[in-house]
C-alpha positions in Angstrom: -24.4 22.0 8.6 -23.2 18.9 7.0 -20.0 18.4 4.9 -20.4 18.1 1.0 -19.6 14.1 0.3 -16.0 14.7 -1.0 -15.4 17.0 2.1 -16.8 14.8 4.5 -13.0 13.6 5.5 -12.5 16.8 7.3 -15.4 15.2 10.1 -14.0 11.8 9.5 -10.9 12.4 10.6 -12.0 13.1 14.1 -14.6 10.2 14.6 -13.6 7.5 17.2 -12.0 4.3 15.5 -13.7 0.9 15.0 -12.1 -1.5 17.3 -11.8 -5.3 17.1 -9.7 -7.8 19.3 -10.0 -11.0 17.5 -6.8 -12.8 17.1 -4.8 -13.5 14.1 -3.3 -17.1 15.3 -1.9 -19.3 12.3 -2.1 -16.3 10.2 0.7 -15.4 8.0 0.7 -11.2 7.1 3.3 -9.7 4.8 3.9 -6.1 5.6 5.8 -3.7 3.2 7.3 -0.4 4.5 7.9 -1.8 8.3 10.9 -0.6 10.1 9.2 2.8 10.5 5.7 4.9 11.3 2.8 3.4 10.2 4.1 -0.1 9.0 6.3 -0.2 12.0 3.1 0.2 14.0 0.8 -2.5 12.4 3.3 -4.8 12.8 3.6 -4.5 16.5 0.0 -4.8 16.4 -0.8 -7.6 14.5 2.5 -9.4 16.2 0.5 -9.1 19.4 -2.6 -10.7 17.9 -0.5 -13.3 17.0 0.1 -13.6 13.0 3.7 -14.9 11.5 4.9 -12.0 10.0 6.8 -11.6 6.8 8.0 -8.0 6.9 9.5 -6.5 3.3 11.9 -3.6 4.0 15.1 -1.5 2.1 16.8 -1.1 5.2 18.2 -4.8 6.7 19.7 -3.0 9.7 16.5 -1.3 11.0 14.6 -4.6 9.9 16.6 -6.8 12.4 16.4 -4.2 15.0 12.5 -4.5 14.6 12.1 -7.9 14.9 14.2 -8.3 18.2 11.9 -5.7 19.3 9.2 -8.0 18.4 10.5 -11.2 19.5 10.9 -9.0 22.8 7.9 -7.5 23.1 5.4 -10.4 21.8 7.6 -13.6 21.1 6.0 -13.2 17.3 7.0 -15.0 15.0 8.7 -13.0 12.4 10.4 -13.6 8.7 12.7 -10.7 6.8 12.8 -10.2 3.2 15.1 -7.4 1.7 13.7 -5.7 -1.1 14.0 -1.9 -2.4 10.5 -1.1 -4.1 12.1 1.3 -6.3 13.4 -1.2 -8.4 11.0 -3.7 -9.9 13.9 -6.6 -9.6 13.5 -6.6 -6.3 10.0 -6.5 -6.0 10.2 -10.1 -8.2 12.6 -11.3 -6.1 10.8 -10.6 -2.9 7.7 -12.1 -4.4 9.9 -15.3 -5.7 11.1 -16.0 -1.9 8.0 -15.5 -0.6 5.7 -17.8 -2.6 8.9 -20.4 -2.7 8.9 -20.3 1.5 5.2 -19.6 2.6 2.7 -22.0 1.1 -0.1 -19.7 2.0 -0.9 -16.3 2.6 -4.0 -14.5 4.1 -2.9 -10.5 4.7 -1.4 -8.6 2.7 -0.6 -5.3 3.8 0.7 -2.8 0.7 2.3 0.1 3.0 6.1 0.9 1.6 5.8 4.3 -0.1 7.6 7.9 -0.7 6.8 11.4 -1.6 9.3 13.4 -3.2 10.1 17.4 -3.8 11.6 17.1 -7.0 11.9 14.7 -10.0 13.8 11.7 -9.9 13.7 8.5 -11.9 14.3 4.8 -11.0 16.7 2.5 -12.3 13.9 1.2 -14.1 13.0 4.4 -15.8 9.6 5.1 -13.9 8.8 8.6 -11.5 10.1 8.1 -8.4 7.1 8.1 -6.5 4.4 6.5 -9.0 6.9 3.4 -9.1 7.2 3.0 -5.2 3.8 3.9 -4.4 1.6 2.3 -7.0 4.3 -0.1 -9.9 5.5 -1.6 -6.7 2.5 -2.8 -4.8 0.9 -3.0 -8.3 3.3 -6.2 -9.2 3.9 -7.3 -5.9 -0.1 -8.0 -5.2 -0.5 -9.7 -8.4 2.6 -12.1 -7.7 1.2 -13.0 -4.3 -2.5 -13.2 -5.9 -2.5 -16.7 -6.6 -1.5 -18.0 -3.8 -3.7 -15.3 -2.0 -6.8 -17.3 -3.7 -5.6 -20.5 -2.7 -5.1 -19.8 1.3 -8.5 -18.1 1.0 -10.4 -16.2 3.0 -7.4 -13.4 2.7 -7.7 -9.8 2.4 -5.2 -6.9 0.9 -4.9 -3.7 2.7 -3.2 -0.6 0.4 -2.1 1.8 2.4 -3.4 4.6 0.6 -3.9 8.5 1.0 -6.5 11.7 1.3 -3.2 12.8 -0.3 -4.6 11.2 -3.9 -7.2 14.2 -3.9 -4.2 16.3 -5.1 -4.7 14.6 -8.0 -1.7 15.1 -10.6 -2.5 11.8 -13.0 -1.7 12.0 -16.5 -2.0 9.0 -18.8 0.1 10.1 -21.2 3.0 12.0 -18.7 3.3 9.5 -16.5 7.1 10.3 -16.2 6.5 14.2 -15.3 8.0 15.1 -18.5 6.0 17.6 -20.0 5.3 19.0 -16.6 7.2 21.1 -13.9 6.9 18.5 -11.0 4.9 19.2 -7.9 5.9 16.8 -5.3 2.1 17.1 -3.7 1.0 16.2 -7.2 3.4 13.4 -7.9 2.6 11.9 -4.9 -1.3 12.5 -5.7 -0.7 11.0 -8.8 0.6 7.8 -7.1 -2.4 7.1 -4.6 -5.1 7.8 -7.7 -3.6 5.4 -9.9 -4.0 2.7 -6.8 -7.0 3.5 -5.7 -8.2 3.1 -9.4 -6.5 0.0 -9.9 -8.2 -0.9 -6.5 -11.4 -1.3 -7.7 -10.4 -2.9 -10.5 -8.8 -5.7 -8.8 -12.0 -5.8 -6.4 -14.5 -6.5 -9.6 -11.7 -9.2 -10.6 -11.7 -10.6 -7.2 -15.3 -11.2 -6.6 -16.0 -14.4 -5.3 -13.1 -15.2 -4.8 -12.6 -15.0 -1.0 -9.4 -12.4 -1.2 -10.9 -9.0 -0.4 -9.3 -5.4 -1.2 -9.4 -1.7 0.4 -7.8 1.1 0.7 -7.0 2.7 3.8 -5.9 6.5 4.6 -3.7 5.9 8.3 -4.7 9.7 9.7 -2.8 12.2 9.7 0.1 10.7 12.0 3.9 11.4 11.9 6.1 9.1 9.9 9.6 9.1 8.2 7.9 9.6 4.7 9.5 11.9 2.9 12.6 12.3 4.4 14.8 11.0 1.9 14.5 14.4 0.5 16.4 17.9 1.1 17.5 19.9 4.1 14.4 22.3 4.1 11.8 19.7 3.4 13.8 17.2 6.6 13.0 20.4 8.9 10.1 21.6 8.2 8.6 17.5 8.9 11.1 17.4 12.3 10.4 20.7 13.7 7.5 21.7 12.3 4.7 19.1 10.8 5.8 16.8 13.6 4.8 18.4 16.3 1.3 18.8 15.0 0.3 15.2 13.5 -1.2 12.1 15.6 1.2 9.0 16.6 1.3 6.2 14.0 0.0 3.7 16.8 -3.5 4.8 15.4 -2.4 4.1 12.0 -1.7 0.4 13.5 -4.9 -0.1 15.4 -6.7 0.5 12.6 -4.6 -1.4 9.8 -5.2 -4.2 12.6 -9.0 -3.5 12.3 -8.7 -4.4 8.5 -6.7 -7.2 8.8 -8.7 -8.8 11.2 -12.3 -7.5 11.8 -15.1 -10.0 11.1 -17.4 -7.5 9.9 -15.1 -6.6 7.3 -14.7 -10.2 5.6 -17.0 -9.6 2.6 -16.4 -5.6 2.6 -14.0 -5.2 -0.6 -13.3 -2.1 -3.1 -13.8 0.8 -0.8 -11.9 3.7 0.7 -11.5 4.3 3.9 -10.5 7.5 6.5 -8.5 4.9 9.1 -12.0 3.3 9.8 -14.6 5.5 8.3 -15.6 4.3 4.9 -15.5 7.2 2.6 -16.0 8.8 -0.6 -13.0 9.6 -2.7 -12.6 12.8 -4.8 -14.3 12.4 -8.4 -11.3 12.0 -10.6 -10.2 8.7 -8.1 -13.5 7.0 -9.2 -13.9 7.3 -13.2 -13.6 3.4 -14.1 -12.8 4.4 -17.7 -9.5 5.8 -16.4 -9.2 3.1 -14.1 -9.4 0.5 -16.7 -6.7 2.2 -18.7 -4.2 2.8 -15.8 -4.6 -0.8 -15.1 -3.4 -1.6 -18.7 -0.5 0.9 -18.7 0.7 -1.0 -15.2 0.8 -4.0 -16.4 2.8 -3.2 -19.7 4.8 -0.5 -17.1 5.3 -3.5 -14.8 5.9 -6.3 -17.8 2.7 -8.0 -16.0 0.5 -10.6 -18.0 -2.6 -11.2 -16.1 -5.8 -13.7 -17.3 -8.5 -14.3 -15.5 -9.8 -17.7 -15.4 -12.9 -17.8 -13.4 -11.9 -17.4 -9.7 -8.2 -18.6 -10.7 -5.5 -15.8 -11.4 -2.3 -16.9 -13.4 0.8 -15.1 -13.7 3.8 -14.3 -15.7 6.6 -11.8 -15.2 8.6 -10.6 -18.2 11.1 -8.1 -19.0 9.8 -5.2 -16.2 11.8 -2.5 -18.1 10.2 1.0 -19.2 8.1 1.2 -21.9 5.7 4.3 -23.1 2.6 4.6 -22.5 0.3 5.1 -25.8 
């Protein structure tokens, strides 16, 4: 008996991956979120196929440690740029010394995120896990966009989550105040409000050579969420771990994205690692999408025109302000 639509990820989830082994020579491929699981494991990948890679990470330690490993493994070429993507400062100054050193740019691949047990806020005044998971990437694509449609044909890969059918997204609680936060929520809330802003930017992208998708990397172990407590830190060592897939699946198919032929007009769809998928009901209602994509660019103090196939930027003040 077949799945409903919505359910079909259950069945998706255990369908052989789509393949590809074309190289990425000459290719420049800014990963976020690398030093660990599934960013840790597309980089190795795509170092192999041969793209210069520009890896953004908090942790400069574990970022150096990765590129020897790369150097060793691959001689790849590899750049390091320090930002934390819980503070929207950094995320312009990542995207500053990125445009000011790389003339072009043809994959982007959105992957740094967090989930969180309780409520926290960032310096700038945002939920915890809506600023890293969707501000973040939110700003940072649209920094890099421009020059994105210049070294075009390029694609944008947001690593995104079955976790956004928790759902959790409230226009006007963005902030978890008039709530008791869920952290499964929270982090739902995060994915939904990019995958909604996804299609958006796919509809605003048309014809202009840079493709978007979101991707779900499987159910594989990774360090997410272990910035939280001693209980949550066990239960993912001891317990979750020892049931979930390794991450290098998670980089085969974030390779697949990045470099598939097939997928070079494919933009604005969802993915289960390579099965193209329908996301739950409340991810796809364009009306909310269109207003999330307001709220993030006053939340992000992003001004963005359209001008035909050209995109033109400005970055103000990023500080907090309420949603209507």
């Amino acid at each position: 008996m077949k799945l409903p639509e919505e359910l079909q990820f259950i069945e998706n989830a255990r369908k052989p991956l789509k393949t590809t082994t074309v190289r990425l020579d000459g290719k420049v491929c800014i990963i976020t979120g690398a030093t660990s699981g599934v960013g840790r494991e597309a980089a190795k990948r795509i170092a192999r196929a041969g793209a210069h890679l520009v890896l953004v990470n908090r942790n400069e330690e574990k970022a150096a440690a990765l590129k020897a490993e790369l150097a060793a493994l691959s001689n790849a070429k590899v750049d390091l740029v320090h930002a934390d993507f819980s503070n929207l400062d950094d995320v312009q100054r990542a995207a500053s010394h990125i445009l000011h050193h790389f003339p072009s740019i043809h994959i982007l691949i959105n992957n740094a995120g967090v989930h969180m047990t309780t409520r926290r806020l960032t310096v700038d005044g945002f939920e915890t896990a809506f600023a890293v998971n969707h501000l973040a990437s939110f700003l940072f694509t649209h920094l890099l966009l421009e020059r994105m449609i210049a070294s075009a044909p390029a694609r944008i890969i947001q690593v995104n989550s079955e976790g956004h059918r928790f759902g959790g997204l409230k226009l006007d609680d963005l902030t978890w105040e008039k709530r008791r936060y869920k952290g499964l929520q929270g982090y739902g809330a995060s994915k939904v409000a990019q995958l909604l802003t996804v299609w958006e930017l796919a509809d605003r992208l048309k014809d202009s050579g840079v493709t978007i998708n979101a991707v779900h990397p499987g159910e594989v172990a990774t360090n997410i969420g272990m910035n939280n407590g001693f209980l949550y830190r066990w239960y993912q060592t001891y317990l979750l771990a020892h049931i979930l897939k390794d991450p290098k699946i998670s980089g085969e198919a974030l390779y697949y994205f990045a470099a598939a032929p097939e997928l070079s007009a494919i933009s604005g769809k969802f993915f289960n690692l390579t099965i193209e998928e329908k996301p739950a009901a409340h991810a796809l209602d364009r009306a909310t999408g269109k207003r999330i994509w307001d709220i993030s660019e006053e939340l992000t103090g992003l001004h963005h025109k359209m001008m035909g196939n050209t995109v033109s930027t400005a970055v103000e003040n990023p500080g907090f302000t309420a949603a209507s």
